[in-house]
C-alpha positions in Angstrom: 17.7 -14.5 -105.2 15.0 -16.2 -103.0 12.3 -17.3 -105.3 8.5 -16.7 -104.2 6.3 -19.4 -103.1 2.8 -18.4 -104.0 -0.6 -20.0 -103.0 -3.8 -19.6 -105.0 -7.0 -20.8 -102.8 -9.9 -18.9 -104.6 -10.7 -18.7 -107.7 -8.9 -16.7 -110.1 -7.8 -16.4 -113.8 -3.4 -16.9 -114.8 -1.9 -15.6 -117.5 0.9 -14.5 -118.7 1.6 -10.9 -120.3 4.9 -8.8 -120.7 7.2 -12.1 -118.9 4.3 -11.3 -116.2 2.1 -13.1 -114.2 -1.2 -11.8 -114.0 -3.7 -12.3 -111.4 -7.6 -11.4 -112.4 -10.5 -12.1 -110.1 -13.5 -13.7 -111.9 -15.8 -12.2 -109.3 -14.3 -8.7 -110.1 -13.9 -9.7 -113.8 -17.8 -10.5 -114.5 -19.2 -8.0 -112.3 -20.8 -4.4 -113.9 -17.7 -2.4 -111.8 -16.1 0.6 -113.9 -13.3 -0.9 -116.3 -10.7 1.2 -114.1 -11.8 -0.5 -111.0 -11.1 -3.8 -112.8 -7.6 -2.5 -114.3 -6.8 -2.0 -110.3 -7.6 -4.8 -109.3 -5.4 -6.6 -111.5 -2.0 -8.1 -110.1 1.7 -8.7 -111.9 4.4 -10.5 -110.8 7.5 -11.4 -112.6 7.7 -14.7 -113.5 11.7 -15.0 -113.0 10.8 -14.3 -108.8 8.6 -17.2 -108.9 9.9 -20.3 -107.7 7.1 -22.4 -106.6 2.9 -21.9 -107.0 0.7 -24.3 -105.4 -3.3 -24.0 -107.1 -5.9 -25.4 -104.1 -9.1 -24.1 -105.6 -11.1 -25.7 -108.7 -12.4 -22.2 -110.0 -8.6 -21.4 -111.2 -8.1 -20.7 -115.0 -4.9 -21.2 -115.8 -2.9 -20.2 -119.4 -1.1 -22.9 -121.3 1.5 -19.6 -122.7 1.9 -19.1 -118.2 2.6 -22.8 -117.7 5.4 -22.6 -120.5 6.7 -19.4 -119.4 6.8 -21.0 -115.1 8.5 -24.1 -116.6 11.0 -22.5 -118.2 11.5 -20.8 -115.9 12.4 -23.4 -113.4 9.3 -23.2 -111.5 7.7 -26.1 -109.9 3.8 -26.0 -110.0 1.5 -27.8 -107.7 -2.1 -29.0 -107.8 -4.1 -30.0 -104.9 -6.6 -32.0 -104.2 -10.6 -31.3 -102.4 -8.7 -32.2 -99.5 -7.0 -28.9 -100.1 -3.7 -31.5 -100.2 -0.9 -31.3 -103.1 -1.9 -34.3 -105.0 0.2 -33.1 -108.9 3.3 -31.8 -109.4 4.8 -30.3 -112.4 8.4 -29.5 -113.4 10.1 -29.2 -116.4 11.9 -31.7 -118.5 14.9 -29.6 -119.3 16.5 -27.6 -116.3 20.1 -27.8 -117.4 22.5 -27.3 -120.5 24.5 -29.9 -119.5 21.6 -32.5 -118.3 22.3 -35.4 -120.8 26.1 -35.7 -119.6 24.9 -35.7 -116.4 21.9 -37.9 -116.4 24.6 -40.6 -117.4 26.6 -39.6 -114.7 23.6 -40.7 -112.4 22.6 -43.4 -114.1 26.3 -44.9 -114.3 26.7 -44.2 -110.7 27.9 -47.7 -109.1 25.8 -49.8 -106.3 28.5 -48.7 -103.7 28.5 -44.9 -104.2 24.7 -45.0 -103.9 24.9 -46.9 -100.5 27.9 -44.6 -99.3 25.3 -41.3 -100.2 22.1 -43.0 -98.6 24.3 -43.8 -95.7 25.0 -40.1 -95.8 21.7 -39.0 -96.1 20.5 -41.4 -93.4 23.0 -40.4 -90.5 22.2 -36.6 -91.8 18.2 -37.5 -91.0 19.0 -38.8 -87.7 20.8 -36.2 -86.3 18.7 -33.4 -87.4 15.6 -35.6 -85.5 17.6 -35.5 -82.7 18.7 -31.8 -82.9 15.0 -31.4 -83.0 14.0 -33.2 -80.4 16.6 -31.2 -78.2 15.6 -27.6 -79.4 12.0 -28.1 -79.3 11.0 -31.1 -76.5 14.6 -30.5 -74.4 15.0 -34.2 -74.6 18.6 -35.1 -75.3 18.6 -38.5 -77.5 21.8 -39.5 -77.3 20.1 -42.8 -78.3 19.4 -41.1 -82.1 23.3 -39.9 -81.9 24.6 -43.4 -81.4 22.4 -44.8 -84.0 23.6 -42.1 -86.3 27.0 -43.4 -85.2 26.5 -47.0 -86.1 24.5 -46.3 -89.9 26.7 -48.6 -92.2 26.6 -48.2 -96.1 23.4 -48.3 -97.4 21.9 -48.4 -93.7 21.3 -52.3 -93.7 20.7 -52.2 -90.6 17.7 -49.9 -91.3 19.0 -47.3 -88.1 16.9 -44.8 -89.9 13.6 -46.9 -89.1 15.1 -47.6 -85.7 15.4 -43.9 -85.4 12.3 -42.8 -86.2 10.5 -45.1 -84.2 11.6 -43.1 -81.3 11.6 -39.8 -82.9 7.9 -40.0 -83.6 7.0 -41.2 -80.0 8.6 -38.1 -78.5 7.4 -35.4 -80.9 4.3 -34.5 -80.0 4.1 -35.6 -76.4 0.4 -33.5 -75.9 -1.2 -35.9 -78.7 -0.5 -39.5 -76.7 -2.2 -41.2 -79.4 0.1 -39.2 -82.2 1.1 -42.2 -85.0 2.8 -40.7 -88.0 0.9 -42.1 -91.2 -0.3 -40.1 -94.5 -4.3 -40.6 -93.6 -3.8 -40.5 -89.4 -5.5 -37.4 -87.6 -3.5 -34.0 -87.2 -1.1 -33.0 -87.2 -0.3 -35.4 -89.9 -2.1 -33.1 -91.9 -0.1 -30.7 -91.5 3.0 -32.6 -92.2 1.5 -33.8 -95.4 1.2 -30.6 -96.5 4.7 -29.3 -95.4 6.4 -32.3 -96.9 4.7 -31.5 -100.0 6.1 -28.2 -100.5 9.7 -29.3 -99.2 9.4 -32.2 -102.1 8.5 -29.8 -105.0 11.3 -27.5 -103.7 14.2 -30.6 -103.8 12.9 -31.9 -107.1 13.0 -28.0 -108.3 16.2 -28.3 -107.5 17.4 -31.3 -109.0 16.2 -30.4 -112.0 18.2 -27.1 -111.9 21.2 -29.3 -111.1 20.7 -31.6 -114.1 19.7 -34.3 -112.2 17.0 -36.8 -113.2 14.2 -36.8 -110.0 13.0 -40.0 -110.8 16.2 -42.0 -110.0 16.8 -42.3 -106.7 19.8 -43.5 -104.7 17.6 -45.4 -102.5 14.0 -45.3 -102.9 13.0 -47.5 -105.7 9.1 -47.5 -105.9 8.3 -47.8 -109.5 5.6 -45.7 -109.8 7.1 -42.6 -108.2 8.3 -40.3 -110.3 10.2 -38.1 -107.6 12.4 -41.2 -105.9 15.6 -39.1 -105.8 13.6 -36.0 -104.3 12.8 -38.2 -101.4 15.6 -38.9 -100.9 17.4 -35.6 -100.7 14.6 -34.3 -98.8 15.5 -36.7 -95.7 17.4 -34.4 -93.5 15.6 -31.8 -94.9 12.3 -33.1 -93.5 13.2 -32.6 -89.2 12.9 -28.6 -90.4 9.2 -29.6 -91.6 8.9 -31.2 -88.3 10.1 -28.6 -86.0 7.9 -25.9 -88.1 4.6 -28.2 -87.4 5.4 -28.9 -83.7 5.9 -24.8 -83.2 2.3 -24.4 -85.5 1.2 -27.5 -83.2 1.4 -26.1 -79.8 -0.4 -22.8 -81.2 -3.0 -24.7 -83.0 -3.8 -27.6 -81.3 -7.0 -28.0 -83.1 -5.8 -28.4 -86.3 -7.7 -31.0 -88.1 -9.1 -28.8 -90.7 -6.4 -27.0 -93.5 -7.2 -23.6 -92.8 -5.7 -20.6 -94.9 -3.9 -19.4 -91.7 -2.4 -22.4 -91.4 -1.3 -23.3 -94.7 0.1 -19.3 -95.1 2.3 -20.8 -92.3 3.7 -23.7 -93.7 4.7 -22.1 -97.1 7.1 -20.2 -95.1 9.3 -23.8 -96.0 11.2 -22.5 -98.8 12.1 -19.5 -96.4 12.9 -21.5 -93.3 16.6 -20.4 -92.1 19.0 -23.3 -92.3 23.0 -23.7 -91.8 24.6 -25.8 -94.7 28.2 -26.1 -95.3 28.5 -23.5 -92.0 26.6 -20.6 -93.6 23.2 -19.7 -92.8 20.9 -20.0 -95.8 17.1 -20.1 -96.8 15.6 -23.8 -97.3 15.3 -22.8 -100.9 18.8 -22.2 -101.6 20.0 -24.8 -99.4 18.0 -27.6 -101.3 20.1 -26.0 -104.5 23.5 -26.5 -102.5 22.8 -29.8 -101.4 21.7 -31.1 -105.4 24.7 -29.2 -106.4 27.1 -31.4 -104.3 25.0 -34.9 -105.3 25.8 -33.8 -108.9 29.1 -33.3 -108.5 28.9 -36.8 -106.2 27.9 -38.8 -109.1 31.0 -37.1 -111.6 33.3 -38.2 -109.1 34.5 -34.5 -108.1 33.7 -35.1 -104.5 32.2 -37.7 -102.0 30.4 -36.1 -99.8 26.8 -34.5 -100.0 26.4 -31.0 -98.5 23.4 -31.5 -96.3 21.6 -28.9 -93.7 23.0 -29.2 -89.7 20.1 -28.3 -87.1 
């Protein structure tokens, strides 16, 4: 079942009643309305539908007995900045009855298995950029195919940079000044925002697999606590991409994180993607691919299941 992906942005109080999330407003909630006008404009949802909730407004009350209930769950909440920019995420520590046996399996995973599956991920990155750049700009870059050709074990000749280089230079051809970095003008905005979600939906995911997020197979930054999400979110990210150039031509004035805009790129978890030659939602997809690196690091297979554009 596709899990929901559900944005708060004005204030509001959480809890949690009957496995239930409820939804009051505190505008409706302190007002002198008739107690059945109140009892309608209460909301429920089931908390086993939810799968990820992002909070982007200061005025939200939120239940320590709902924040138990989301986490064990397997629900991966998010906090966001006055930016109105995920700045916290939360998972939880347990996802999977068999997580000890297979956080040694990760740990004990040797130097040249992690360099075969970033070599993996990387050539899966490149080629996605380049099936993006073909869908969206028509620009065919063989170039990116070749360099996807020549990535060696553990990508030491850092194609992936190489790669990107050109990928970013070709994206969004009606913003000539366009440089991808976290504080540049929009749309890097908007791909903050959309990498955001697509992180908290990987680590969701390795958690349900029984893998431990902080460990990656290539990022090594010792204060990140999500180094193997960003990792597994590589060739995930050109679907980010493609969703902000298509929000991009609509929106070309874009440097303020409106509502509209942000309803659009929580469609991620939704996007439609083809993995092992099945069609798929992002969400389930992400659970695939973790699935596969599990079974990676207990020597069952050798190859990770990644998304083809």
């Amino acid at each position: 079942m596709i899990k929901k992906t559900l944005c708060f942005s004005n204030p509001a109080y959480l809890s949690l009643k009957d496995s239930q999330l409820v939804i009051k407003i505190p505008a409706v909630e302190k007002s002198d309305v008739s107690d059945e006008f109140k009892k309608e404009s209460v909301r429920t949802i089931p908390i086993e539908d939810i799968g990820v909730v992002v909070l982007d407004n200061k005025q939200i009350t939120f239940t320590q007995g709902l924040m138990e209930s989301l986490l064990e769950n397997n629900c991966a909440v998010i906090t966001c900045d006055s930016s109105h920019l995920p700045v916290g995420l939360m998972l939880p520590l347990c996802g999977n009855t068999l997580q000890t046996e297979r956080f040694r399996n990760q740990i004990e995973a040797s130097l040249p298995l992690q360099k075969q599956l970033w070599q993996q991920t990387t050539i899966a990155k490149i080629k996605n950029q380049a099936a993006v750049l073909q869908q969206v700009r028509n620009l065919e870059a063989k170039n990116m195919l070749k360099w996807a050709s020549e990535v060696k074990s553990g990508d030491s000749d850092n194609k992936e940079a190489q790669a990107a280089v050109y990928y970013w230079q070709n994206a969004f051809p009606q913003n000539e000044k366009f440089i991808r970095e976290r504080e540049g003008d929009a749309p890097n905005n908007l791909l903050n925002y959309g990498y955001a979600i697509l992180r908290a939906v990987v680590a969701r995911s390795l958690v349900s697999s029984g893998l431990l997020p902080t460990l990656g197979m290539h990022h090594r930054n010792k204060y990140n606590a999500y180094c193997l999400a960003d990792d597994v979110m590589e060739p995930y990210r050109p679907y980010v991409d493609k969703l902000v150039m298509d929000i991009y031509e609509k929106h070309p004035d874009c440097s303020e994180l409106t509502k509209e805009l942000k309803a659009e790129l929580l469609q991620i978890p939704v996007l439609e993607v083809t993995i092992n030659g099945q069609r798929s939602p992002l969400m389930i997809a992400a659970t695939t691919t973790t699935a596969s690196l599990q079974k990676c690091y207990s020597g069952e297979i050798r190859k990770i299941s990644y998304p083809e554009m």
